[in-house]
C-alpha positions in Angstrom: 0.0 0.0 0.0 1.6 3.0 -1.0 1.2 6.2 1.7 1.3 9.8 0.6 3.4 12.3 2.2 0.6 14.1 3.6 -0.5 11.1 5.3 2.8 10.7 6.7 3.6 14.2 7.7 -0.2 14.0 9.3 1.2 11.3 11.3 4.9 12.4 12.2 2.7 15.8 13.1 0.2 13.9 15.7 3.0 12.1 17.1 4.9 15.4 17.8 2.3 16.8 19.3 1.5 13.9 21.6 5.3 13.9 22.8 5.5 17.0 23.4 2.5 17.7 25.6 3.6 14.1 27.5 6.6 15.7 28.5 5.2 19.2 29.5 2.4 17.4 31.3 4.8 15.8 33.6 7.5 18.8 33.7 4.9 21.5 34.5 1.6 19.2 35.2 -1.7 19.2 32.7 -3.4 22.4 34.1 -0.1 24.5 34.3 0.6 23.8 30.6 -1.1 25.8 28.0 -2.0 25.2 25.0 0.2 27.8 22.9 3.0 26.5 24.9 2.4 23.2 23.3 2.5 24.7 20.0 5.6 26.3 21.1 7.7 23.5 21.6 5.9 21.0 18.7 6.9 24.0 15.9 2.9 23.7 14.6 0.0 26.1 14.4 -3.1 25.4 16.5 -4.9 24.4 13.4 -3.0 21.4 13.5 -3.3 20.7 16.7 -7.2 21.1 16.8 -7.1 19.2 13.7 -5.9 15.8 16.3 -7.5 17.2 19.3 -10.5 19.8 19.4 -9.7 20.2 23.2 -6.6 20.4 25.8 -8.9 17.3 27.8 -8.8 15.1 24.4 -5.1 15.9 24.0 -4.9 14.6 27.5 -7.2 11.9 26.6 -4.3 11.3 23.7 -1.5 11.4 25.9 -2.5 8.9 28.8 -3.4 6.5 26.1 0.1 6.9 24.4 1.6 6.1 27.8 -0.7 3.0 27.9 0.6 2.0 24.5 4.4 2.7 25.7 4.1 0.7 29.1 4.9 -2.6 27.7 7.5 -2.2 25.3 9.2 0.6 27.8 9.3 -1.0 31.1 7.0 -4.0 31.2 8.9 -6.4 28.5 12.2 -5.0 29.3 12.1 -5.9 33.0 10.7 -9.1 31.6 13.5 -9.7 29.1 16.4 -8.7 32.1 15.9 -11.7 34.0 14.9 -15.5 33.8 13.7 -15.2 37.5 10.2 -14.0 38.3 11.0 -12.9 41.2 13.8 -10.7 40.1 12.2 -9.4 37.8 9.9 -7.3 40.0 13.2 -6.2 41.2 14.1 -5.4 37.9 11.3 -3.3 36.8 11.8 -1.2 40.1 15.6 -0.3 39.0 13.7 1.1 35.7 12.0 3.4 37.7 15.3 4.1 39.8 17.1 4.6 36.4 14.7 7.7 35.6 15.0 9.1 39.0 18.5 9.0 38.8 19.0 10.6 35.0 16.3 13.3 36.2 17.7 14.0 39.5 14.6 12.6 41.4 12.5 15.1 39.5 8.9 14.5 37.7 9.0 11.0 39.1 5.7 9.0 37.3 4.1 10.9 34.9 1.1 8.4 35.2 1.0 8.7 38.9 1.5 12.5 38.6 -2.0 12.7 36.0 -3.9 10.8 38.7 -3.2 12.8 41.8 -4.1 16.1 39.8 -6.7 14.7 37.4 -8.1 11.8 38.3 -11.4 12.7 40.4 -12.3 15.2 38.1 -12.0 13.7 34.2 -13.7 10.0 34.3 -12.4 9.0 30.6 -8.7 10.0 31.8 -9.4 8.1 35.6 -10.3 4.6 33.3 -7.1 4.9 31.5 -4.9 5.2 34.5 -7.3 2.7 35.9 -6.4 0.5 33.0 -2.5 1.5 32.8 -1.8 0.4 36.3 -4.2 -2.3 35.9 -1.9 -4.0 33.4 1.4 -3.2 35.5 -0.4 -5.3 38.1 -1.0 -8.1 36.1 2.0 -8.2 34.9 4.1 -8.4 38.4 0.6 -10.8 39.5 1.9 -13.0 36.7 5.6 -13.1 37.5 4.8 -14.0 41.0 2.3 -16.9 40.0 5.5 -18.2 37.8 7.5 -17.9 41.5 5.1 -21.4 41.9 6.3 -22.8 45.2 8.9 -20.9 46.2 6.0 -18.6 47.5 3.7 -19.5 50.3 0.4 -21.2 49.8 -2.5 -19.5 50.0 -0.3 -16.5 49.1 -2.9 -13.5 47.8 -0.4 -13.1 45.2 -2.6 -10.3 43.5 -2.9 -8.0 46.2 1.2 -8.9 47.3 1.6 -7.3 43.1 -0.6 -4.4 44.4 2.1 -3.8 46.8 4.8 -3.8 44.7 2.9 -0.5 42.9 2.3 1.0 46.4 6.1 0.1 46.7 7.3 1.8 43.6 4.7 4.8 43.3 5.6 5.7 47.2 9.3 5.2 47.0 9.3 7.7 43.7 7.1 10.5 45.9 9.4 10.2 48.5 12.2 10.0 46.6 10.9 13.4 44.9 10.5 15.7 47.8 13.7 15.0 49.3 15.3 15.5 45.9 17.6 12.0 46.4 17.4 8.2 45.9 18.0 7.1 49.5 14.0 6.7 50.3 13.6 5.2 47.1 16.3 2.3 47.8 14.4 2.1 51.3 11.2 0.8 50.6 12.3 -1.3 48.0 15.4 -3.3 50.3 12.3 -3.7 52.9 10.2 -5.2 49.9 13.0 -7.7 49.2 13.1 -8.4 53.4 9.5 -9.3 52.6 9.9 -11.5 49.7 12.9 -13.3 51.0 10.6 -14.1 54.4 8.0 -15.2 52.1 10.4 -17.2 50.3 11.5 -19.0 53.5 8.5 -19.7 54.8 7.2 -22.0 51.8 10.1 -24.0 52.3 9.6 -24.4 55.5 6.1 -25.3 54.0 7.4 -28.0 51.8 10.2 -29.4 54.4 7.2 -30.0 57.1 4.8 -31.5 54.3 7.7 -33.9 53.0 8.5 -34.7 57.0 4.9 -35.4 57.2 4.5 -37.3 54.4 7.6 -39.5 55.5 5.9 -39.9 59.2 2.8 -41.1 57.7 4.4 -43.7 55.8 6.6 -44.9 58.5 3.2 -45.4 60.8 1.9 -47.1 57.9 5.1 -49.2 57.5 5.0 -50.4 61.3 1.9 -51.4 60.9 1.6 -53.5 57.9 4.5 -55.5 60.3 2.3 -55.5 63.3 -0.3 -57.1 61.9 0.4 -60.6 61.3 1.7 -61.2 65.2 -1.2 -59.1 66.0 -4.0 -61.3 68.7 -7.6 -61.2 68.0 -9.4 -60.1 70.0 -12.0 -61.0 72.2 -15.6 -59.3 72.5 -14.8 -58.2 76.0 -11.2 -57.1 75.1 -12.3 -55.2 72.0 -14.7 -53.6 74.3 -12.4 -52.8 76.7 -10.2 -51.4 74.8 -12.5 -49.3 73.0 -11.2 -45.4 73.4 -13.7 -43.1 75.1 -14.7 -40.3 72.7 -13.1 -37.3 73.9 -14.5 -33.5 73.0 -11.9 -33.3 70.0 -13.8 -35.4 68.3 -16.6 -33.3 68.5 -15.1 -31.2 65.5 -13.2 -33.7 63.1 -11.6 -30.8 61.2 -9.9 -29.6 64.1 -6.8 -31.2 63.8 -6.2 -30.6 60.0 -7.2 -26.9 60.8 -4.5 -26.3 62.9 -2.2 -27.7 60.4 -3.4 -26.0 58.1 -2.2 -22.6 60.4 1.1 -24.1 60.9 
């Protein structure tokens, strides 16, 4: 298919527009930035502009979804790519974020983040697409920790632990921004690898008391399969002697397994 030059320029011209209002959105924030200060910096007349977007809320409507296109190819599939461990590579995706803190000297921090503290409540469209943006980060980390298999407990919620990885990362660039440096940054994230590294230990304490029970099990099993053949009957008054006198345990037969269960 053969595209004309005005097609392409139209395109290059939309593009340029959309990058530059992404960036002066998260330098100066959406309601700071004007609209001829967007023409400004793209080099175009507002006729262009309107021609893409007939208002500064559809531009911004434009820009969040450009940042949802970007999120995978940008951060999601490079941390994916930077390690064959799932569990690193929550790790790894974090150090993307501390790469852009670093480069802009823990400035602008999450342009995302930044659009839904100052836009969020008031411009539904804009709220779903940040809904939807951090919504697929989630699923993403959800689905690297569901790939951890067993090295994680059982009966781990591992969604809302990939919830906490955003609170983790979204908090640690705030704090990280108004104190202008990376140390609270590299906080919360050491303390989220403390966590990890608990959970981590405690499934295999999970899996060394399941195998010792499963060994203990077959051992009682064992002794009595060589019990049996030396084993008396026994008489109707001996068998009704020796019949064991429910006790209040038995009341609630799940008892037991509950408590293992806790353990």
């Amino acid at each position: 298919m053969i595209v004309h030059s005005s097609q392409t320029s139209g395109t290059e011209t939309k593009a340029r527009i959309l990058e530059v209002a992404a960036d002066l959105f998260h330098d100066q924030g959406f309601e700071a930035t004007g609209v001829a200060t967007i023409l400004r910096h793209a080099g175009v007349h507002s006729g262009s502009l309107y021609h893409f977007f007939p208002s500064k809320e559809a531009l911004l409507v434009g820009v969040m979804e450009r940042h949802l296109r970007s999120l995978r190819p940008t951060l999601l599939d490079p941390a994916e790519r930077a390690s064959d461990d799932p569990v690193q590579r929550v790790f790894a995706l974090l150090e993307l974020y501390r790469r852009g803190l670093r480069v802009t000297g823990c400035k602008g921090g999450c342009p995302v983040g930044n659009l839904a503290l100052e836009v969020g409540d008031r411009k539904p469209e804009v709220r779903a697409l940040i809904d939807e943006y951090f919504s697929l980060w989630v699923r993403r980390v959800h689905g690297w920790l569901d790939q951890a298999g067993p090295r994680l407990p059982t009966g781990l919620d591992r969604g809302a632990l990939s919830r906490l990885v955003l609170s983790v990362m979204e908090g640690g660039v705030m704090q990280a921004r108004a104190v202008g440096e990376l140390g609270p940054f590299d906080a919360v994230v050491a303390q989220l690898r403390v966590h990890l590294d608990l959970l981590m230990e405690r499934a295999d304490r999970e899996r060394r008391g399941t195998r010792a029970l499963a060994l203990d099990a077959a051992a009682h099993v064992a002794q009595g399969r060589e019990a049996s053949p030396s084993r008396a009957r026994p008489t109707a008054a001996s068998a009704t002697e020796a019949r064991p006198v429910p006790s209040s345990d038995e009341d609630d037969p799940d008892l037991d397994r509950t408590a293992w269960r806790n353990w």
